[in-house]
C-alpha positions as CSV (number, residue, x, y, z in Angstrom):
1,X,62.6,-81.7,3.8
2,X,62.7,-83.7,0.8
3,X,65.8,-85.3,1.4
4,X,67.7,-87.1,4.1
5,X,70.6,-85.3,4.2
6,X,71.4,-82.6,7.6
7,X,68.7,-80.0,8.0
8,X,71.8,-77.6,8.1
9,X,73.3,-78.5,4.3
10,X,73.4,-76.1,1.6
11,X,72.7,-79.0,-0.5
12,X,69.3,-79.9,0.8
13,X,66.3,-79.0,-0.7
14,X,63.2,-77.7,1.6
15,X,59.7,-76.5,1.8
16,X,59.4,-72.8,1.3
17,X,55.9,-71.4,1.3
18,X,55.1,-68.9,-1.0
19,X,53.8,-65.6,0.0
20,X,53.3,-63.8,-3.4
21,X,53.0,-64.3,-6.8
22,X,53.1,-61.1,-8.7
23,X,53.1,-60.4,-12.3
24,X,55.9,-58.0,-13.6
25,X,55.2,-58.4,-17.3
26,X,52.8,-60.3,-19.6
27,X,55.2,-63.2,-19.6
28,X,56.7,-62.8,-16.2
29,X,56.0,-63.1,-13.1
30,X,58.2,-62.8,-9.1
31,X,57.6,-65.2,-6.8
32,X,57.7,-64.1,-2.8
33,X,58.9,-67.0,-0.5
34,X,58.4,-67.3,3.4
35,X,61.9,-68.6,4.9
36,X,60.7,-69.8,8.8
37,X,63.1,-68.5,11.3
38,X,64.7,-71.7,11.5
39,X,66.1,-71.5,8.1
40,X,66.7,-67.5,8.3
41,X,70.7,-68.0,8.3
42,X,70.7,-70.7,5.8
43,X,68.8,-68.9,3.3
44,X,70.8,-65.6,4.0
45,X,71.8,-64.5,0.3
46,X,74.1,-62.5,-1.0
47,X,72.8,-59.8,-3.6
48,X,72.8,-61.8,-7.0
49,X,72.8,-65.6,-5.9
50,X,70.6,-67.7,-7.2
51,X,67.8,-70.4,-6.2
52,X,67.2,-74.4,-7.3
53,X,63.7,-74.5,-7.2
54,X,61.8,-77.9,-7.8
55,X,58.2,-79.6,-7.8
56,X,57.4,-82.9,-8.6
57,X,55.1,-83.6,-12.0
58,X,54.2,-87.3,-13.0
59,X,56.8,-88.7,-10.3
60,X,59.2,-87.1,-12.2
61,X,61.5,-84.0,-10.6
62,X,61.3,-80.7,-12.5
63,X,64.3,-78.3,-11.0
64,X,65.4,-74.9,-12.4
65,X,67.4,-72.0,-11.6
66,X,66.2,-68.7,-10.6
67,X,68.3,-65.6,-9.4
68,X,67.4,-63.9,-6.7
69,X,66.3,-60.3,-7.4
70,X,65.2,-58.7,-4.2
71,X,67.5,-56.6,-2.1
72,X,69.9,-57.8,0.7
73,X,67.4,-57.4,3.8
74,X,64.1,-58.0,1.7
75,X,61.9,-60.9,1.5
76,X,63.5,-63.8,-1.0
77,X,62.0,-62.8,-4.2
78,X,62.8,-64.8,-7.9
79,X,61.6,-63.9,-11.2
80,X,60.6,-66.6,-13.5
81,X,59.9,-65.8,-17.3
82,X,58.0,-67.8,-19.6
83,X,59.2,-69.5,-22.3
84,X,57.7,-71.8,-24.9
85,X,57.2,-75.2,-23.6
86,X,59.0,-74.5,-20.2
87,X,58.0,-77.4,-18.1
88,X,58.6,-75.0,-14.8
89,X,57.9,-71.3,-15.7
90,X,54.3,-72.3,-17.8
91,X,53.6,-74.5,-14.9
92,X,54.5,-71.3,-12.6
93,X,52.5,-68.6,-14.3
94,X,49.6,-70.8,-14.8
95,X,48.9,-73.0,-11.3
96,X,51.4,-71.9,-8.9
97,X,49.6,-69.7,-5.8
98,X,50.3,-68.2,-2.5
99,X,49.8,-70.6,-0.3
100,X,51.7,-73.3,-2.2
101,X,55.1,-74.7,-1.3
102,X,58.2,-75.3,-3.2
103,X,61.1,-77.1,-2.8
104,X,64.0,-75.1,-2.6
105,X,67.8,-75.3,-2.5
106,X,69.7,-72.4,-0.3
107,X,71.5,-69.5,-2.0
108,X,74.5,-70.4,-4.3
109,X,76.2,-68.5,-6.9
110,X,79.5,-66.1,-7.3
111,X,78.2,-63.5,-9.2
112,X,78.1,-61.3,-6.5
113,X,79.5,-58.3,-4.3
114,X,80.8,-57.8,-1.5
115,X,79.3,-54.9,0.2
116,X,80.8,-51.9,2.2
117,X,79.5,-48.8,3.9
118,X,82.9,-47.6,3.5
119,X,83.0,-48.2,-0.7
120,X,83.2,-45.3,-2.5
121,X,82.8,-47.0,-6.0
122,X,81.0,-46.8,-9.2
123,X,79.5,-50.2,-10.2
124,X,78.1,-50.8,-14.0
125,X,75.5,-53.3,-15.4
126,X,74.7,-54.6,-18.7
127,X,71.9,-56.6,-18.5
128,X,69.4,-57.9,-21.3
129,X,65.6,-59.2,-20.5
130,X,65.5,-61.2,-17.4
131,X,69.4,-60.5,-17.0
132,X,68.1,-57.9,-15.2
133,X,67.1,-60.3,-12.2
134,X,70.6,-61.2,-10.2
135,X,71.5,-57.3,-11.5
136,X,68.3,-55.4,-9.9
137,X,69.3,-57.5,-6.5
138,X,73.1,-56.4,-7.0
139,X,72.7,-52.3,-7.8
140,X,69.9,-51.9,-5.4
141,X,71.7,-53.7,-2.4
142,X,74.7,-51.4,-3.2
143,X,72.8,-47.9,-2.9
144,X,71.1,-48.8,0.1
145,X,74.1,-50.1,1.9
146,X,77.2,-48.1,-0.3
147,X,75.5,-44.4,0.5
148,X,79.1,-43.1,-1.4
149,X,78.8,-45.4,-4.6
150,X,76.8,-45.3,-7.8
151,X,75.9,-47.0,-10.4
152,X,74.9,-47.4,-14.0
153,X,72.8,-49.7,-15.6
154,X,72.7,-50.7,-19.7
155,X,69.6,-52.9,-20.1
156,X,68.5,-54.1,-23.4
157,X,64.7,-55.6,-24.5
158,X,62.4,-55.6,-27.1
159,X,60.2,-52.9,-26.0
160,X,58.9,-50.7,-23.0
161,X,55.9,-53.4,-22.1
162,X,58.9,-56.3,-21.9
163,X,61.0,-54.5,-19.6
164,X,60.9,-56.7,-16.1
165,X,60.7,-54.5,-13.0
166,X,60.2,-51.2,-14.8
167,X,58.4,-49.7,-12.1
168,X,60.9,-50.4,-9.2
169,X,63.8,-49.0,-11.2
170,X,62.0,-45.9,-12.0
171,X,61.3,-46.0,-8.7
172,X,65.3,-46.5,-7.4
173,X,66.1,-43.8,-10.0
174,X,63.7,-41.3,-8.0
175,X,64.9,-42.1,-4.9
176,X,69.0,-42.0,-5.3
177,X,68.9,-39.9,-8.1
178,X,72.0,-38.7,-9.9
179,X,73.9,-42.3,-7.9
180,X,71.8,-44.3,-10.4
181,X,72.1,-43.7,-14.4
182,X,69.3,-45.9,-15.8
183,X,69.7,-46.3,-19.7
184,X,67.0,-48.6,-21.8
185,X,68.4,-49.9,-25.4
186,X,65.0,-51.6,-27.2
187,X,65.9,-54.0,-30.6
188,X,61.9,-53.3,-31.4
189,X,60.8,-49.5,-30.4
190,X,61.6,-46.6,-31.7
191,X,63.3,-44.1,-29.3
192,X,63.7,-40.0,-29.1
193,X,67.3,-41.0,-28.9
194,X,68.7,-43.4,-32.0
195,X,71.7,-44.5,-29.5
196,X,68.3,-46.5,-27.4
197,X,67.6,-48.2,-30.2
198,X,68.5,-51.8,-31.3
199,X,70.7,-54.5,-29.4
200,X,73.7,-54.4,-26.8
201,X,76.3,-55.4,-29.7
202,X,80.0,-54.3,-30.1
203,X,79.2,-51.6,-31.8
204,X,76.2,-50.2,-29.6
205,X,78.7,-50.5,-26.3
206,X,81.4,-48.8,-28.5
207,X,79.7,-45.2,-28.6
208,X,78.1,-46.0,-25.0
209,X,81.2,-46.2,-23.8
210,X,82.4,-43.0,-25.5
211,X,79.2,-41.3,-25.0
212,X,77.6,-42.1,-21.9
213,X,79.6,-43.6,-19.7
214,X,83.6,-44.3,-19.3
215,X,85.0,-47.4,-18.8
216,X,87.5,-45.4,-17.0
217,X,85.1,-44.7,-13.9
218,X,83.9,-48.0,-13.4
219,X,85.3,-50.2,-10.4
220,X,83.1,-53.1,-11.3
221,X,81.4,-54.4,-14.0
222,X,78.6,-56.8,-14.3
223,X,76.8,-58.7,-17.1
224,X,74.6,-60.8,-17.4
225,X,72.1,-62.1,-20.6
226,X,72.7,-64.2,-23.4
227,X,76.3,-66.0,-24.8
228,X,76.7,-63.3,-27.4
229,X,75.8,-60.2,-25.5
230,X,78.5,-61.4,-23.1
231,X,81.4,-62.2,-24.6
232,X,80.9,-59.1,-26.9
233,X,80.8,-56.9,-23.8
234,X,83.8,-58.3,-22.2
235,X,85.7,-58.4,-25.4
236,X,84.8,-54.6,-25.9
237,X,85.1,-53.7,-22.3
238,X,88.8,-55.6,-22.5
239,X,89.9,-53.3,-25.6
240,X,88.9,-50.6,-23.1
241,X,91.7,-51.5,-21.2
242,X,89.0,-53.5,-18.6
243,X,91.1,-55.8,-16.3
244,X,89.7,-59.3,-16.1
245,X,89.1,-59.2,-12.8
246,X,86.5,-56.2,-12.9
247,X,84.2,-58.4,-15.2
248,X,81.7,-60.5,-13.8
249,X,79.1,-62.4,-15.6
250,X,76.6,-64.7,-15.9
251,X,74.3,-66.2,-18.5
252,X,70.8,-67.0,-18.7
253,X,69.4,-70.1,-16.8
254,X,66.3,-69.4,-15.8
255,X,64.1,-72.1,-17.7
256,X,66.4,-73.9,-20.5
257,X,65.5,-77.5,-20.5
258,X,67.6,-79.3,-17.8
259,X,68.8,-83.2,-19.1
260,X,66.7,-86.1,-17.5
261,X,68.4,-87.2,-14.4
262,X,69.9,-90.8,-16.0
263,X,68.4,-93.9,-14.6
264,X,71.0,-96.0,-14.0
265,X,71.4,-98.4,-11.4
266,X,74.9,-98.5,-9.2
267,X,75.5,-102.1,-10.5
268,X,75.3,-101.0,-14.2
269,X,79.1,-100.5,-14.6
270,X,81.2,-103.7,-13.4
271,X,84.0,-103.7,-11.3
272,X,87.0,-102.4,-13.5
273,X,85.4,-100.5,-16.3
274,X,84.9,-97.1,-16.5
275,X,87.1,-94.9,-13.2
276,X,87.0,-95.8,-9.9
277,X,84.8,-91.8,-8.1
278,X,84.7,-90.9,-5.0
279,X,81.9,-88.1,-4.2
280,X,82.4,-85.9,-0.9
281,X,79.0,-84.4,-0.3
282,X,77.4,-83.5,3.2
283,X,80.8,-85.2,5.3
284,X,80.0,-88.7,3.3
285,X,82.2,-90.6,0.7
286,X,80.6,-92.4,-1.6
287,X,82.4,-94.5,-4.6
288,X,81.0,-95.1,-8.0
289,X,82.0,-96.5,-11.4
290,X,82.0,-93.9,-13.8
291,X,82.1,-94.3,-17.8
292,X,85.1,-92.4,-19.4
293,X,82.5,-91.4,-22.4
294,X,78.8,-90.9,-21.8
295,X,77.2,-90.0,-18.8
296,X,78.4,-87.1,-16.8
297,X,79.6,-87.7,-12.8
298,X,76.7,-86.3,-11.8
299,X,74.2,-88.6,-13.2
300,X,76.2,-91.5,-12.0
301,X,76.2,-89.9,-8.5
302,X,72.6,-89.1,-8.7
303,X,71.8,-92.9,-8.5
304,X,73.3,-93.1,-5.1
305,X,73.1,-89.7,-3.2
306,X,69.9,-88.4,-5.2
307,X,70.6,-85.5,-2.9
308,X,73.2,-84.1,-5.3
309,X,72.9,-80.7,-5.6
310,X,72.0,-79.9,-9.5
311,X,69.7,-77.6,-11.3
312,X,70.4,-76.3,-14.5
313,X,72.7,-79.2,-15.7
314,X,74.0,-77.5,-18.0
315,X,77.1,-76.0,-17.2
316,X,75.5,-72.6,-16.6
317,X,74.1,-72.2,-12.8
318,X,76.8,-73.6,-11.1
319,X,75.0,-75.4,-8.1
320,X,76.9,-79.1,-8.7
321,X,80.2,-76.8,-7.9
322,X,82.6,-79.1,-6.5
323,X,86.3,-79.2,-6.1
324,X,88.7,-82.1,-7.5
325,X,91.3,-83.6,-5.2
326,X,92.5,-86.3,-6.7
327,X,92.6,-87.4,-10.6
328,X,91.5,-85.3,-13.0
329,X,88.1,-84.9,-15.5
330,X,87.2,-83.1,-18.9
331,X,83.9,-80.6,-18.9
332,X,82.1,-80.4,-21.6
333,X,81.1,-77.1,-20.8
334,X,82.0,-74.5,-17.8
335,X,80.1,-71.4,-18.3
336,X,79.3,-71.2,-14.7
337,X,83.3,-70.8,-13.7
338,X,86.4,-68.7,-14.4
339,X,89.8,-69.5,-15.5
340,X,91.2,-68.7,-11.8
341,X,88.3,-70.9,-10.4
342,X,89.1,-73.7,-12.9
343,X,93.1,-73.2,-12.2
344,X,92.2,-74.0,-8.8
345,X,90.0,-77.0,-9.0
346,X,86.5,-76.0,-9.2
347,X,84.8,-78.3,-11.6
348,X,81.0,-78.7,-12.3
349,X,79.7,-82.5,-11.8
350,X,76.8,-82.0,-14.5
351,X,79.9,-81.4,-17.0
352,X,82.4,-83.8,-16.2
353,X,83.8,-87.4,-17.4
354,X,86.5,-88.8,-15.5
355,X,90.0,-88.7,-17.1
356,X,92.4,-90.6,-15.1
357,X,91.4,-93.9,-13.1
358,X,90.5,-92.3,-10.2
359,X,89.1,-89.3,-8.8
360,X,87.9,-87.8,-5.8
361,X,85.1,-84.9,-6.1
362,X,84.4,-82.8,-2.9
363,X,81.1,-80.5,-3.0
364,X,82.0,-79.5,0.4
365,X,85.0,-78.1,-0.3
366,X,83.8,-75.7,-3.5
């Protein structure tokens, strides 16, 4: 373990072997983990979570944020892209072998599903490049254990060499059939169809909707990709007379460059400036001094309990979830939540500055 917290916290990070390091495209690659029996129930996902993974480069932590794309009941399986200059996913397509271990954080996230043999629903996906990650793990666990629902899946990339896991959905088309419509929209590749051609815009969902499939059958819809693919989905999906509720998303966070974790030191803020925070993590208060402007609670809690669970940092993969009892704080940013979760508490540490003079944050209770 690389951190002193209880073996059985979902905030602790620990050694995961890796198994398998396969490449899926020229620029991406899954990575297989080994979870020991030990850890089986704490690293139990549900289809669509998401993964802190971390290594250690120069003394320095480098942590990111994969989601997990295998099916409930498979081996714990991420995807990592690579991206120009990406301290993690260059490092992990060019040195990273089975054999190796990573530090790894267990299973968070909401953007999920609930699963039911007894569902009789039809779930639909709009997914763009490496989108497809938490949505593979979400539509594949719901035809295996769903045998009465279907789904449909809109996924947008450049061209047929970019798609990630090509081959397995092929594959889940020829094994369910008619329950899975699979339909590919490339910005950069001519197709027999001009509707498969260019980007997932307004326009583009418009006469899918009308077209292909109705926004009238769907139970549940899911998106993930980037800012501007979402929100124009939800706003079309909503003119479609989509309740809120039946909209899940998520937005890239697989390699964007996380903030350095501040190095301050407890004793940087004196008594009385600032707000007097109270962190709940793992069953332990801790108090801090926190600047009104400047550093987020997070950093200032990192220089205490360094076993603050973070990964992204920026607003988007929701792991520094924690709930606010007492006080109150602004976010900068809170892609990682909805209105109903921020209306009841949830804020995200990486994003908030104390308002009031005091607040209490709990992590267990998020």
């Amino acid at each position: 373990m690389s951190t002193a917290t209880p073996a059985s916290s979902r905030h602790t990070l620990h050694n995961l072997r890796v198994t398998e390091v396969t490449p899926i495209t020229e620029d991406s690659v899954a990575i297989t983990f080994n979870v020991p029996e030990d850890l089986g129930e704490l690293f139990a996902f549900s289809p669509g979570q998401h993964l802190a993974l971390a290594r250690h480069e120069d003394g320095d932590e480098v942590r990111r944020s994969y989601s997990i794309c295998s099916a409930v009941g498979e081996p714990l399986r991420v995807a990592v892209k690579l991206l120009p200059d990406g301290a993690f996913s260059t490092w992990a397509h060019s040195e990273l072998k089975v054999g190796d271990e990573l530090h790894v954080m267990p299973p968070v996230g909401r953007f999920t599903i609930e699963l039911d043999p007894a569902h009789r629903r039809h779930y639909a996906a709009i997914a763009a490049g490496s989108g497809i990650t938490p949505i593979l793990s979400i539509l594949s666990s719901a035809l295996v254990a769903e045998p009465e629902s279907r789904c449909t899946l809109i996924y947008g990339n450049r061209t047929m060499s970019s798609i990630m896991f090509l081959e397995e959905l092929e594959d889940l088309k020829d094994r369910y059939g008619a329950r899975l419509q699979l339909i590919h929209v490339l910005s950069r590749e001519p197709q027999e169809v001009e509707l498969a051609e260019g980007r997932i815009d307004r326009a583009k969902l418009e006469r899918l909707l009308a077209t292909v499939v109705s926004a009238e059958t769907v139970d549940e819809w899911f998106l993930c990709g980037p800012f501007g693919m979402i929100e124009a989905a939800r706003t079309t999906l909503s003119e479609h007379g989509v309740a809120s509720a039946a909209i899940r998303r998520e937005l890239f966070h697989g390699d964007q460059q996380a903030p350095a974790v501040a190095r301050i030191s407890p004793t940087d803020h004196a008594e009385g400036e600032g707000s007097a925070v109270t962190v709940v993590l793992d069953g332990r208060r801790t108090q801090l001094m926190v600047p009104r402007a400047g550093i987020a609670i997070l950093d200032a809690a990192l220089a205490k309990r360094p076993d603050a669970p973070y990964a992204c940092k920026g607003g988007v993969c929701g792991s520094c979830r924690c709930r606010i009892t007492e006080g109150e704080v602004r976010m900068d940013h809170a892609y990682a939540l909805e209105p109903d979760e921020i209306s009841a508490g949830i804020r995200l540490a990486c994003q908030s500055h104390p308002v009031t003079d005091t607040v209490v944050l709990d992590f267990d209770a998020a």
